[in-house]
Biopython code that builds the backbone (N, CA, C, O; Angstrom):
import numpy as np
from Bio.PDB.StructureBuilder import StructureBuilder

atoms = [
    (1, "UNK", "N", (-22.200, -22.663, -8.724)),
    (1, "UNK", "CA", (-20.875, -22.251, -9.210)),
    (1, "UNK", "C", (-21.051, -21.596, -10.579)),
    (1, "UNK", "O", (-21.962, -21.879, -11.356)),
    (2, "UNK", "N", (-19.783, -20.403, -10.872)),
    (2, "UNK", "CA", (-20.537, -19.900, -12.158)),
    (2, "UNK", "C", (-18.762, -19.662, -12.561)),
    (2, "UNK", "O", (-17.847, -19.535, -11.748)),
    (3, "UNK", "N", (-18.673, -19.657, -14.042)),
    (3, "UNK", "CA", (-17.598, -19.658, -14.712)),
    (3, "UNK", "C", (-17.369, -18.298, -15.796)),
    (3, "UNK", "O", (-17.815, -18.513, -16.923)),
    (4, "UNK", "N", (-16.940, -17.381, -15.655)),
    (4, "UNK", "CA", (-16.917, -16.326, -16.398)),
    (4, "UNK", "C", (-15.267, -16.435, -16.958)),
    (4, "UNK", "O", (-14.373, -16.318, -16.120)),
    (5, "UNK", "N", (-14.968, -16.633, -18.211)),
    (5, "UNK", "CA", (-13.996, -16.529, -19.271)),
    (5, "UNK", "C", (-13.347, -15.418, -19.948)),
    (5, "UNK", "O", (-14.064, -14.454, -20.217)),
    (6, "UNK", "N", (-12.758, -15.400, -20.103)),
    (6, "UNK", "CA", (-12.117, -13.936, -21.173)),
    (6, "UNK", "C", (-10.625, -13.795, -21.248)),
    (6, "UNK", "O", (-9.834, -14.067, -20.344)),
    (7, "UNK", "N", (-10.380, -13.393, -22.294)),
    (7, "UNK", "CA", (-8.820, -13.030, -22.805)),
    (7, "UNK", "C", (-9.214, -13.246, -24.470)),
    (7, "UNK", "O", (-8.513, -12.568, -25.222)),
    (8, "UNK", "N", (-10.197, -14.064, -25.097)),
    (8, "UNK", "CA", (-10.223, -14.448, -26.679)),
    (8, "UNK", "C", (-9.980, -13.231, -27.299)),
    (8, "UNK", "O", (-10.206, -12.128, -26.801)),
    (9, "UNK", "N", (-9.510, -13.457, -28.408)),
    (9, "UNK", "CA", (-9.804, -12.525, -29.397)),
    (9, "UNK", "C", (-8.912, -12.974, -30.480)),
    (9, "UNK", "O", (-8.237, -13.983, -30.277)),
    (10, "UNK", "N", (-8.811, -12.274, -31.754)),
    (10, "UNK", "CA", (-8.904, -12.514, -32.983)),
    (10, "UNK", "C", (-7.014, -12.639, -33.043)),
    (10, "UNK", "O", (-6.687, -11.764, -32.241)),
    (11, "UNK", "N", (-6.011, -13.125, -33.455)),
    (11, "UNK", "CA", (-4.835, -13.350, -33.748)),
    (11, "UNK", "C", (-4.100, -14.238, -34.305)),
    (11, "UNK", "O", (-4.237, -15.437, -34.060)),
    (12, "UNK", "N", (-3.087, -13.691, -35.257)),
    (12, "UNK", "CA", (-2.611, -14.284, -36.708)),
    (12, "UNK", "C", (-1.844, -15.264, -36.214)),
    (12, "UNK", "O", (-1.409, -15.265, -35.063)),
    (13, "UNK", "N", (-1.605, -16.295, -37.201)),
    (13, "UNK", "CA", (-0.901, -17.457, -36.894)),
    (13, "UNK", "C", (0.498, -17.882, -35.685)),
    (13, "UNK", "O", (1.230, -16.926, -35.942)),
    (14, "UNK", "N", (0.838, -18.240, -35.198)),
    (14, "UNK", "CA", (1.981, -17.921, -34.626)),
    (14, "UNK", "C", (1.788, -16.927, -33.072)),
    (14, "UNK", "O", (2.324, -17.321, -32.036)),
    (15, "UNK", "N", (0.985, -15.668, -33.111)),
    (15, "UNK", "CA", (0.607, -15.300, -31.744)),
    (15, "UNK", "C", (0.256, -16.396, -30.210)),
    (15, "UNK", "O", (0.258, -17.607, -29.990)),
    (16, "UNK", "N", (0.034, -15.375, -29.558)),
    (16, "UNK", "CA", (-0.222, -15.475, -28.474)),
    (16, "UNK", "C", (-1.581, -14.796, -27.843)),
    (16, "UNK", "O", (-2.001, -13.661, -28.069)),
    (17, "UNK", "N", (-2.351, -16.151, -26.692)),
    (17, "UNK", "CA", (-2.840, -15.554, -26.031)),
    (17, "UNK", "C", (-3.234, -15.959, -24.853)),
    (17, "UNK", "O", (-2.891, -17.082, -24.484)),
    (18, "UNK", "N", (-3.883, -15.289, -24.172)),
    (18, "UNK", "CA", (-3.778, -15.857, -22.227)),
    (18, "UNK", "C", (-5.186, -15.605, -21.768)),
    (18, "UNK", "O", (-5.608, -14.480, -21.502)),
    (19, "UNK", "N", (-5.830, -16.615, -21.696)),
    (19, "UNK", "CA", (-6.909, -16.779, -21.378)),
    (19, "UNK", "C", (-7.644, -17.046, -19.713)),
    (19, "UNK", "O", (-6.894, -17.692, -18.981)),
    (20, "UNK", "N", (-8.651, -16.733, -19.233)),
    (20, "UNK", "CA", (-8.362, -16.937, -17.826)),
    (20, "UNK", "C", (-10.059, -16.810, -17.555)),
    (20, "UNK", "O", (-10.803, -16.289, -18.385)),
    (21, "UNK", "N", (-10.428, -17.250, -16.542)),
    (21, "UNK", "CA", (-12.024, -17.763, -16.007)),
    (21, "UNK", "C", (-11.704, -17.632, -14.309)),
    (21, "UNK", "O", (-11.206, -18.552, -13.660)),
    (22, "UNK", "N", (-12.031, -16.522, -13.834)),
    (22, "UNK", "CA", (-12.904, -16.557, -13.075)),
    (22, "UNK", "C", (-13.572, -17.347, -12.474)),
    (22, "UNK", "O", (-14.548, -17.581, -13.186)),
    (23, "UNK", "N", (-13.632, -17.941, -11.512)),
    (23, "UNK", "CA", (-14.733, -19.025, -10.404)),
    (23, "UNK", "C", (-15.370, -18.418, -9.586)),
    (23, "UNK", "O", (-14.655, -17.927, -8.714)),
    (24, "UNK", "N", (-16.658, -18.189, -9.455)),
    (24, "UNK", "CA", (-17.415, -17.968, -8.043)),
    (24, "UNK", "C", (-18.163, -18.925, -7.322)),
    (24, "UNK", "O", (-18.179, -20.008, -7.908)),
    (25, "UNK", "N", (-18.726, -18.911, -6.360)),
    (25, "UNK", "CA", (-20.025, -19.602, -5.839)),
    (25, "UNK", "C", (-19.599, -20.805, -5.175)),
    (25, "UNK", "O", (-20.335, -21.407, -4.393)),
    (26, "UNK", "N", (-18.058, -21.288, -5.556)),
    (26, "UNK", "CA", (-17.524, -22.682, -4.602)),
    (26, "UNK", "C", (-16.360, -22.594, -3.922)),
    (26, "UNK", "O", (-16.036, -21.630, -3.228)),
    (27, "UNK", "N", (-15.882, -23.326, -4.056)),
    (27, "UNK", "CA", (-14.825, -23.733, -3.107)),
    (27, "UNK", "C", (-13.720, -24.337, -4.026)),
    (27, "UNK", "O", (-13.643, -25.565, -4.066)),
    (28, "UNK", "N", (-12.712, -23.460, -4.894)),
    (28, "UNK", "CA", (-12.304, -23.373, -5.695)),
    (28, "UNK", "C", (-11.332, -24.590, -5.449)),
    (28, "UNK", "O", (-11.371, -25.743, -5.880)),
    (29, "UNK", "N", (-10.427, -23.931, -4.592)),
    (29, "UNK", "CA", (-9.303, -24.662, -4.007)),
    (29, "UNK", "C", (-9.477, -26.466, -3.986)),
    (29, "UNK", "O", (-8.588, -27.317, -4.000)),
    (30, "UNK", "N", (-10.843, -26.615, -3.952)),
    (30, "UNK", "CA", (-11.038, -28.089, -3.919)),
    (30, "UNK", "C", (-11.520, -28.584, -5.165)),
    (30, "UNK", "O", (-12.029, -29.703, -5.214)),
    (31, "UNK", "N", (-11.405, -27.812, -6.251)),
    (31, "UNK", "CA", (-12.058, -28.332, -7.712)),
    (31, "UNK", "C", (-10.528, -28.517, -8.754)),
    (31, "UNK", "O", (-9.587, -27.734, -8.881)),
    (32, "UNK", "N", (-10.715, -29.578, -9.249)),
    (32, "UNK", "CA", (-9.727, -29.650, -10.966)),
    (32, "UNK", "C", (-10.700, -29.159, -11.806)),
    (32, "UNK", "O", (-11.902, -29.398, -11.925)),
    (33, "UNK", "N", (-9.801, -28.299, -12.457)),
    (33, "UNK", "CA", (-10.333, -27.075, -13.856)),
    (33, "UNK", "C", (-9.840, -27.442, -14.642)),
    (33, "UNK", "O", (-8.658, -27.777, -14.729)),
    (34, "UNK", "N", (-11.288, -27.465, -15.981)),
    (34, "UNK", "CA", (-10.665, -28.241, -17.341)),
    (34, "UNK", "C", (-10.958, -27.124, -18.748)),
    (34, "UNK", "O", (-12.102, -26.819, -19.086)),
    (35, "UNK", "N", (-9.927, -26.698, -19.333)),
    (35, "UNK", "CA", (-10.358, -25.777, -20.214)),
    (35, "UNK", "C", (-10.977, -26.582, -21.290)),
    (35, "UNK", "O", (-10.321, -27.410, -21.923)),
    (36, "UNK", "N", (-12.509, -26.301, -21.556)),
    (36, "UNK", "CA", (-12.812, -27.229, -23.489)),
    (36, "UNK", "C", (-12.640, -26.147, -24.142)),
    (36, "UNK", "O", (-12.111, -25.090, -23.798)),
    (37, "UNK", "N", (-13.377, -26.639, -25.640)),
    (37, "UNK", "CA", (-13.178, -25.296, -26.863)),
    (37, "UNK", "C", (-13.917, -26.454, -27.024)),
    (37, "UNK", "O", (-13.940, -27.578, -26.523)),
    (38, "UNK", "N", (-15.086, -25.246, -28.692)),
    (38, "UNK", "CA", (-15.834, -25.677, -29.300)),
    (38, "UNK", "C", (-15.781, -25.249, -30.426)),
    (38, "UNK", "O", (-16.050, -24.048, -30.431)),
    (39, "UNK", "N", (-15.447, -25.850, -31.918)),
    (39, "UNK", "CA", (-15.098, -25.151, -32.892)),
    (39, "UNK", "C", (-16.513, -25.498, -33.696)),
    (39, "UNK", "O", (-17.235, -26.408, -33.288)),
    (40, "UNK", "N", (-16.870, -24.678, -34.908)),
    (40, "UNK", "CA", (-18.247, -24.512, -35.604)),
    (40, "UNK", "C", (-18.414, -25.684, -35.962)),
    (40, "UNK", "O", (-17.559, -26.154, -36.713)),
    (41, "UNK", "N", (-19.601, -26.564, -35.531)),
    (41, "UNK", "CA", (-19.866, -27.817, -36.038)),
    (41, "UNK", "C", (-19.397, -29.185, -35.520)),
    (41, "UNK", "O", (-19.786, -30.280, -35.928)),
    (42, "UNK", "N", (-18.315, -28.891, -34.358)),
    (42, "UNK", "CA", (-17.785, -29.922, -33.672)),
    (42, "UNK", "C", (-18.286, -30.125, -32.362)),
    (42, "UNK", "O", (-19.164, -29.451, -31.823)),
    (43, "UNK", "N", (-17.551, -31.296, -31.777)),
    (43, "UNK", "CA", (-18.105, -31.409, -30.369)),
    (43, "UNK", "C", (-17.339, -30.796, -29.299)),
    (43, "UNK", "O", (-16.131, -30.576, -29.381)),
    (44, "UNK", "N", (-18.106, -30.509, -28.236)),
    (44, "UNK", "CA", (-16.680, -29.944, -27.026)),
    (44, "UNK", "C", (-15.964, -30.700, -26.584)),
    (44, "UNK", "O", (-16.368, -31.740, -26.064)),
    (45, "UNK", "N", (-14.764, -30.392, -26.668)),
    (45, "UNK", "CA", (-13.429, -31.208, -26.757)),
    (45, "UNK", "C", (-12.194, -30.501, -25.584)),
    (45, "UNK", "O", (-11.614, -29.430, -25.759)),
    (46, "UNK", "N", (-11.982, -31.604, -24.176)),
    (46, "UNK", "CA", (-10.828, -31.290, -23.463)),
    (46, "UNK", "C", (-9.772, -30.550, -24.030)),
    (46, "UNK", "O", (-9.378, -31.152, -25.028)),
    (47, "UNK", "N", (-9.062, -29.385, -23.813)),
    (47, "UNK", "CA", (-7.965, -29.238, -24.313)),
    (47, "UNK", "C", (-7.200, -29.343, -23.246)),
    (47, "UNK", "O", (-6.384, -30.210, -23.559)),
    (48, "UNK", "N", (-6.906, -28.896, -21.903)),
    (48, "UNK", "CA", (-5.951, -29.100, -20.530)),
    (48, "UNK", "C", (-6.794, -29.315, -19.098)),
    (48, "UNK", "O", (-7.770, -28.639, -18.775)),
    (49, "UNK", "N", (-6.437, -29.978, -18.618)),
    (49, "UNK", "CA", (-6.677, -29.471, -16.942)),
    (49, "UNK", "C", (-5.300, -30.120, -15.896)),
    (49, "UNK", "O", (-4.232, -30.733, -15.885)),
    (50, "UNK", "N", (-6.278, -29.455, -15.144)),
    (50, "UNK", "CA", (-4.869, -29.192, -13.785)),
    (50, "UNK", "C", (-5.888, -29.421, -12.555)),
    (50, "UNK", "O", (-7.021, -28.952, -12.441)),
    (51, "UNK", "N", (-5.095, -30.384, -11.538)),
    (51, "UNK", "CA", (-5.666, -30.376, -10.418)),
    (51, "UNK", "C", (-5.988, -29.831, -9.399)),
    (51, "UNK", "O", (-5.783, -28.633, -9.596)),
    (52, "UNK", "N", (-6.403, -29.986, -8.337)),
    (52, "UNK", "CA", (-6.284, -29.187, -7.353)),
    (52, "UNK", "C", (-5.367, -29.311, -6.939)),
    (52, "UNK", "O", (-5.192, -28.348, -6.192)),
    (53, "UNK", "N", (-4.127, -30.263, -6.909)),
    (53, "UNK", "CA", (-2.802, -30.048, -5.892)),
    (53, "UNK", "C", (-1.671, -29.999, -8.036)),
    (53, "UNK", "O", (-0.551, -30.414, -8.336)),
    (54, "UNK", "N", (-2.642, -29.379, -8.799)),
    (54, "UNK", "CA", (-1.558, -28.245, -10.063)),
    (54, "UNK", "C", (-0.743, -29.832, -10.677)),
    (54, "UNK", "O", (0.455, -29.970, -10.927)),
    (55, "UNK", "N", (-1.723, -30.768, -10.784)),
    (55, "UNK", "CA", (-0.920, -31.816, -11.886)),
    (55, "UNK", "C", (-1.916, -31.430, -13.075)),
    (55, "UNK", "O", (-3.094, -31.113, -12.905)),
    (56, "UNK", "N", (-1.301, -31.503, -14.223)),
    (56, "UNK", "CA", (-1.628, -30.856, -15.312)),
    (56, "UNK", "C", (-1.480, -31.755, -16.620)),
    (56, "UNK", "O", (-0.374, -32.182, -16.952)),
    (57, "UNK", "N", (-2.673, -32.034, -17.374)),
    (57, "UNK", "CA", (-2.525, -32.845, -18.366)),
    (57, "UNK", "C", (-3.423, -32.105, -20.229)),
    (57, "UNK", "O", (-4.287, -31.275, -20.509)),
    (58, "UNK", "N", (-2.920, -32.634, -20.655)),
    (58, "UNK", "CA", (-3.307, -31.853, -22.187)),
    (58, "UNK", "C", (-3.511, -32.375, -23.300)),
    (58, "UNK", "O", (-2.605, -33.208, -23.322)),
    (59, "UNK", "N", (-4.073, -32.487, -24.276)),
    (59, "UNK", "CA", (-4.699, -32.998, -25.589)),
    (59, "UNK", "C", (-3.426, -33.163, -26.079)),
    (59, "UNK", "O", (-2.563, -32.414, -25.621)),
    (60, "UNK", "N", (-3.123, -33.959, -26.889)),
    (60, "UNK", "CA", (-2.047, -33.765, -27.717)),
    (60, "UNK", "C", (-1.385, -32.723, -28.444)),
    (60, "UNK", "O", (-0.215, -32.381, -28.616)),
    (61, "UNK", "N", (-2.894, -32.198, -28.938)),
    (61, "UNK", "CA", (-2.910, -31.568, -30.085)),
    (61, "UNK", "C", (-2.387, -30.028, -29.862)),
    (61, "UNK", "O", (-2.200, -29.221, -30.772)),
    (62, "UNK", "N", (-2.204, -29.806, -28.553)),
    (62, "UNK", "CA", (-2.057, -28.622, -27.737)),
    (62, "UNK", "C", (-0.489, -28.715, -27.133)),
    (62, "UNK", "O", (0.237, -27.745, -26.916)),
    (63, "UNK", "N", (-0.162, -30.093, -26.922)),
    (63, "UNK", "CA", (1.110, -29.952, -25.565)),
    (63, "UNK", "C", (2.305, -29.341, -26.496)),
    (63, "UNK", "O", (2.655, -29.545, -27.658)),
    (64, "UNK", "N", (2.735, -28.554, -25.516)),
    (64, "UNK", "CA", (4.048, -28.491, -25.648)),
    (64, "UNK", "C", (3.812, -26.487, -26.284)),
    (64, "UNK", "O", (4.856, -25.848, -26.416)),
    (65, "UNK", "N", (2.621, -25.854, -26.557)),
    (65, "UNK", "CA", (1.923, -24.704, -26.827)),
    (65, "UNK", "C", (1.657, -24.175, -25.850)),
    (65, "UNK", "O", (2.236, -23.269, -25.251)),
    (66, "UNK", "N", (0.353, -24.960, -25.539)),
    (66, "UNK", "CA", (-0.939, -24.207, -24.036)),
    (66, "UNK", "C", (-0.197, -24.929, -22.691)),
    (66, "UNK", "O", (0.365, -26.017, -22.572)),
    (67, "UNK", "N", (-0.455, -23.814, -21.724)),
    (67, "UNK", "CA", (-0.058, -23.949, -20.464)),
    (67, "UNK", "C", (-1.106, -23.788, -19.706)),
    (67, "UNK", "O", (-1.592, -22.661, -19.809)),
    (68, "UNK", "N", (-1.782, -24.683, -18.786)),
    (68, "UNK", "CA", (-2.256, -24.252, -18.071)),
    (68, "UNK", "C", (-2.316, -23.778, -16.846)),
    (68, "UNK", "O", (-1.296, -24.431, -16.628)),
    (69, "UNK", "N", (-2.591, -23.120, -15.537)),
    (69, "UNK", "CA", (-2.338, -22.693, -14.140)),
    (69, "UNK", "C", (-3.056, -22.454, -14.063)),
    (69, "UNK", "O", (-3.936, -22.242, -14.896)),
    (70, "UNK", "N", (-3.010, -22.329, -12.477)),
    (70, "UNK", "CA", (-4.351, -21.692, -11.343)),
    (70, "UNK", "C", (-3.947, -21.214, -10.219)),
    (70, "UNK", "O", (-3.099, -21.690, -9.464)),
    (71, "UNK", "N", (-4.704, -20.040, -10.080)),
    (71, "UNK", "CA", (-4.273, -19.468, -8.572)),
    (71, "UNK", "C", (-5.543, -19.328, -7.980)),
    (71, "UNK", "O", (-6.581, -18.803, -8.384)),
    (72, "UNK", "N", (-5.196, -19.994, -6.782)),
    (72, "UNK", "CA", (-6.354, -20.776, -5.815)),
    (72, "UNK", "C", (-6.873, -18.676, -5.295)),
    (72, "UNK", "O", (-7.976, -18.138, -5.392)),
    (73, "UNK", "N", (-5.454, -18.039, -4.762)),
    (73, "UNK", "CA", (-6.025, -17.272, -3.801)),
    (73, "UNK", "C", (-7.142, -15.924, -4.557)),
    (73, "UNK", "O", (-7.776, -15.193, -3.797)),
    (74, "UNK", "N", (-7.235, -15.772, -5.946)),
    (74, "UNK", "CA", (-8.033, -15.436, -6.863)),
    (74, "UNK", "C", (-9.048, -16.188, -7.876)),
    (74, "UNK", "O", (-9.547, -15.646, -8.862)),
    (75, "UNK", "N", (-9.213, -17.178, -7.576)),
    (75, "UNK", "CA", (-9.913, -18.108, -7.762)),
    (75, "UNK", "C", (-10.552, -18.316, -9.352)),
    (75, "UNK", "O", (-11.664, -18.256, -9.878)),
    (76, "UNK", "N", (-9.056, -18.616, -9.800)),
    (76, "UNK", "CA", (-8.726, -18.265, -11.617)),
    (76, "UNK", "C", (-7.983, -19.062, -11.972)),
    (76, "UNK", "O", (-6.914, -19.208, -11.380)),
    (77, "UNK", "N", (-8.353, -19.882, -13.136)),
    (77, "UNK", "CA", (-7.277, -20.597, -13.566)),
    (77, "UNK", "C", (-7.142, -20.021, -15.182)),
    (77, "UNK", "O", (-8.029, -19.269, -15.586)),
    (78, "UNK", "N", (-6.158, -20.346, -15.970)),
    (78, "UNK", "CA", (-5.457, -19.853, -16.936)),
    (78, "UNK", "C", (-5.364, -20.678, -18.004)),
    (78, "UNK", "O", (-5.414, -21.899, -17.859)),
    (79, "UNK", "N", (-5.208, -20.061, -19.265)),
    (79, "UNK", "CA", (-4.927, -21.269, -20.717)),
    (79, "UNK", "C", (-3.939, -20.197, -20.897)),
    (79, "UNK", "O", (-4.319, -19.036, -21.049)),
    (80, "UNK", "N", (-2.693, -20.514, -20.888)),
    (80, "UNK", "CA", (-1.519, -19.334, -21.953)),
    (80, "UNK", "C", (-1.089, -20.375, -23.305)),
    (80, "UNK", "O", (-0.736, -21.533, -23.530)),
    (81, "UNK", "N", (-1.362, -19.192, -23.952)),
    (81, "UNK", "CA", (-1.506, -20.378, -25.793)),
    (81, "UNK", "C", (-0.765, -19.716, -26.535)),
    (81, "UNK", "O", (-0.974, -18.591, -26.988)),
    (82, "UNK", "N", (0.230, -20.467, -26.702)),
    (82, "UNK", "CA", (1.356, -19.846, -27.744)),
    (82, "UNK", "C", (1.029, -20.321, -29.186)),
    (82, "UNK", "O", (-0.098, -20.790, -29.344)),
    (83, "UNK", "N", (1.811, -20.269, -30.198)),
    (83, "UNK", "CA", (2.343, -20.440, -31.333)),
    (83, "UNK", "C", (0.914, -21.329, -31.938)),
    (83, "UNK", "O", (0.837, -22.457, -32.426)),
    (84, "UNK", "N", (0.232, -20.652, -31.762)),
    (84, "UNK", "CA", (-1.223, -20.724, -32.116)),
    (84, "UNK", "C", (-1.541, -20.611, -33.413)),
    (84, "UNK", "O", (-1.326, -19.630, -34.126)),
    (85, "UNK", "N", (-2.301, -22.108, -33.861)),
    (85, "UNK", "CA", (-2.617, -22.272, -35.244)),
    (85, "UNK", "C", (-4.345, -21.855, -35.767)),
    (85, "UNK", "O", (-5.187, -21.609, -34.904)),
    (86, "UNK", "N", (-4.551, -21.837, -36.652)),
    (86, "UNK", "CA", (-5.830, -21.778, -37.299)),
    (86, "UNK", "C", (-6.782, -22.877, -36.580)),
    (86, "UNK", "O", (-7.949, -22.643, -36.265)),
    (87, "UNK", "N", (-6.375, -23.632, -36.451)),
    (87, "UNK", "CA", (-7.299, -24.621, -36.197)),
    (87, "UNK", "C", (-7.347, -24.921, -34.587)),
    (87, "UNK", "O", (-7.802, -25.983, -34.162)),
    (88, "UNK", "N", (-6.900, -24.022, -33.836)),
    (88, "UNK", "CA", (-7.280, -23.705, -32.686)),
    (88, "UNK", "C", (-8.936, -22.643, -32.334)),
    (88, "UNK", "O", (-9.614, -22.475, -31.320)),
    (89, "UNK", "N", (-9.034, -22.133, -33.770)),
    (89, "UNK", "CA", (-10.167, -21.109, -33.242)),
    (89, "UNK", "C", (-11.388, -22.053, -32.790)),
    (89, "UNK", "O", (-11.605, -23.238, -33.043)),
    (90, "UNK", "N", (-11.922, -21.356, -32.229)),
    (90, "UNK", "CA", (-12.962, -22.223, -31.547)),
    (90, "UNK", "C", (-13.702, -21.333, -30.179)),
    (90, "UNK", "O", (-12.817, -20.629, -29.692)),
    (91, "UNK", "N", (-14.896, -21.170, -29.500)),
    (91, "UNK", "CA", (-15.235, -20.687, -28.737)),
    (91, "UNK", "C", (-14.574, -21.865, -27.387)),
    (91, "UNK", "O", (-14.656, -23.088, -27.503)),
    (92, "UNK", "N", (-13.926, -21.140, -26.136)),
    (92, "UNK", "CA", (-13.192, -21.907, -24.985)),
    (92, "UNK", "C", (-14.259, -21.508, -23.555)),
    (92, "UNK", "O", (-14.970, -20.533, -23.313)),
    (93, "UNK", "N", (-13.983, -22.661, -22.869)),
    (93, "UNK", "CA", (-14.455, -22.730, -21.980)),
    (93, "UNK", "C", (-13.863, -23.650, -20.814)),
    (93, "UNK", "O", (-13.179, -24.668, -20.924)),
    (94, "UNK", "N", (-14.346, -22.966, -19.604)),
    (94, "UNK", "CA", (-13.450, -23.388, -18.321)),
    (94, "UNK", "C", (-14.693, -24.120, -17.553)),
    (94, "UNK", "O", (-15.804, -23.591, -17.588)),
    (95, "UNK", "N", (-14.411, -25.754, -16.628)),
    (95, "UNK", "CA", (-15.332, -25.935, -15.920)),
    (95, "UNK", "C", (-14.434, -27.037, -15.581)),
    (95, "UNK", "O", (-13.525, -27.724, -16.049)),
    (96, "UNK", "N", (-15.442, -26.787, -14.090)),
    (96, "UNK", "CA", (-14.742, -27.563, -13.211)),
    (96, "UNK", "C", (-15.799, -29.178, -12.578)),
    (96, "UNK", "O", (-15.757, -29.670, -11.450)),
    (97, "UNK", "N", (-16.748, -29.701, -13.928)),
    (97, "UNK", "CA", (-17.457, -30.923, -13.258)),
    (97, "UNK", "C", (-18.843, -30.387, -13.045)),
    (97, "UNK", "O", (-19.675, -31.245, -12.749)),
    (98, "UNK", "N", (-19.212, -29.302, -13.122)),
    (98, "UNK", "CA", (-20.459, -28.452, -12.651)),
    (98, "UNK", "C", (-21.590, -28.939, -14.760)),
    (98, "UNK", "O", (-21.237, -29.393, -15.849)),
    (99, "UNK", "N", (-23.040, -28.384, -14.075)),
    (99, "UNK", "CA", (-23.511, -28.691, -15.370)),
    (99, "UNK", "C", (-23.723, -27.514, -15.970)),
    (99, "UNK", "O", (-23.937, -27.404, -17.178)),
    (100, "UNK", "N", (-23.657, -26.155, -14.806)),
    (100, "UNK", "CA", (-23.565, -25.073, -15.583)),
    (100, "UNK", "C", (-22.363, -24.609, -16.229)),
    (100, "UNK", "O", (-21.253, -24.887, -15.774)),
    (101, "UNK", "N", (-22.552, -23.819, -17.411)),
    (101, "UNK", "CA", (-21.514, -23.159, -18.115)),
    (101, "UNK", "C", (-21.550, -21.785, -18.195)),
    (101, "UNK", "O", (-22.486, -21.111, -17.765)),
    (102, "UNK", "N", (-20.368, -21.255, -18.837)),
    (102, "UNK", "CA", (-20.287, -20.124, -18.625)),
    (102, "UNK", "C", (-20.423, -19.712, -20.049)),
    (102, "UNK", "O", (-20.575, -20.682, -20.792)),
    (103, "UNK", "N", (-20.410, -18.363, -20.747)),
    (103, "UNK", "CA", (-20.505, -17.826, -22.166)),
    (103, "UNK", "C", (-19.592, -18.224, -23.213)),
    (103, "UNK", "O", (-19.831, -18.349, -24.414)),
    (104, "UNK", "N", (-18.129, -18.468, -22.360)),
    (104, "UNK", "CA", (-17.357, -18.409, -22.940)),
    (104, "UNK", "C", (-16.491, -17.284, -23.494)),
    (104, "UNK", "O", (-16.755, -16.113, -23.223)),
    (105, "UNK", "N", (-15.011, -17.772, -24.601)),
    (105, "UNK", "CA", (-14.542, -16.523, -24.587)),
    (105, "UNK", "C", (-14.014, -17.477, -26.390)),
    (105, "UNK", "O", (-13.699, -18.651, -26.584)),
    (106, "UNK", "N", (-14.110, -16.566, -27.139)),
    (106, "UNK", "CA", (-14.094, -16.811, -28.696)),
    (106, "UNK", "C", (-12.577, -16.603, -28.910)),
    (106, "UNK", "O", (-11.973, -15.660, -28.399)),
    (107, "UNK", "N", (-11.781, -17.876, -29.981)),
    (107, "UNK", "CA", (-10.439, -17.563, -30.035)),
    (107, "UNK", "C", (-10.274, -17.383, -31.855)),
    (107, "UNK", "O", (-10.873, -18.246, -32.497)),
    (108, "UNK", "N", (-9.888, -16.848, -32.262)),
    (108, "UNK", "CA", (-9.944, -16.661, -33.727)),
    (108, "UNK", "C", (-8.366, -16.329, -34.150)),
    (108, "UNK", "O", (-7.731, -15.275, -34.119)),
    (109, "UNK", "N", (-7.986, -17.756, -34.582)),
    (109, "UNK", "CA", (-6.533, -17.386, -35.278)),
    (109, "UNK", "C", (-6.774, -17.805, -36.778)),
    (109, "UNK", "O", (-7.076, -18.874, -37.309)),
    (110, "UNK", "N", (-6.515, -16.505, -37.258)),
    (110, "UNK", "CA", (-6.442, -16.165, -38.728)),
    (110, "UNK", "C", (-5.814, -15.273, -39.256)),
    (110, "UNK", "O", (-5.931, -14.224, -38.622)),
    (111, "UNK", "N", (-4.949, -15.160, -40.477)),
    (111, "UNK", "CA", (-4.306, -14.048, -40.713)),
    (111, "UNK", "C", (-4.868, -12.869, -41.831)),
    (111, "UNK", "O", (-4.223, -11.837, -42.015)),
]
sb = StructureBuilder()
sb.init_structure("model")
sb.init_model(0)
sb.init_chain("A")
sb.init_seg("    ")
for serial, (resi, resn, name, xyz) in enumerate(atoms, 1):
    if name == "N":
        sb.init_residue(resn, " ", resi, " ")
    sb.init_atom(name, np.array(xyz, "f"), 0.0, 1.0, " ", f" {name:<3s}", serial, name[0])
structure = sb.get_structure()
């Protein structure tokens, strides 16, 4: 299974952004997808996941901001991240239980 990420990029306090990963190589439909982030010097840290039958749970530090979804028939699930603080930047990543990872996708909120 392989996890390819993207939507990051650089945006000021308060923005928005919609992040999304790609799944190949399994059997999507039967996996719960968990977005982490890794900020400089910290450990990788859960921010949401969602099941395979779309129950959805989230860090604190996130709810009520990041949304997560998935659409089975493109085999993609989603981080939509609103009202996004500084201390969200962090490199993100999508996996579903596998030991491989993917590159990731870099989030940088700064003004």
């Amino acid at each position: 299974v392989q996890f390819g990420e993207s939507g990051g990029g650089l945006v000021q306090p308060g923005g928005s952004l919609r992040l999304s990963c790609v799944v190949s190589g399994g059997i999507f439909s039967a996996y719960s997808m968990v977005w982490y982030r890794q900020a400089p010097g910290k450990k990788r840290e859960s921010v949401a996941s969602i099941s395979k039958d779309g129950n959805t749970n989230y860090v604190d530090s996130v709810k009520g901001r990041f949304t997560i979804s998935r659409d089975n028939a493109q085999n993609t699930v989603y981080l939509q991240m609103n009202s996004l603080k500084p201390e969200d930047t962090a490199v993100y990543y999508c996996n579903g239980g596998f030991a491989t990872w993917g590159q990731g996708t870099q989030v940088t909120v700064s003004s």
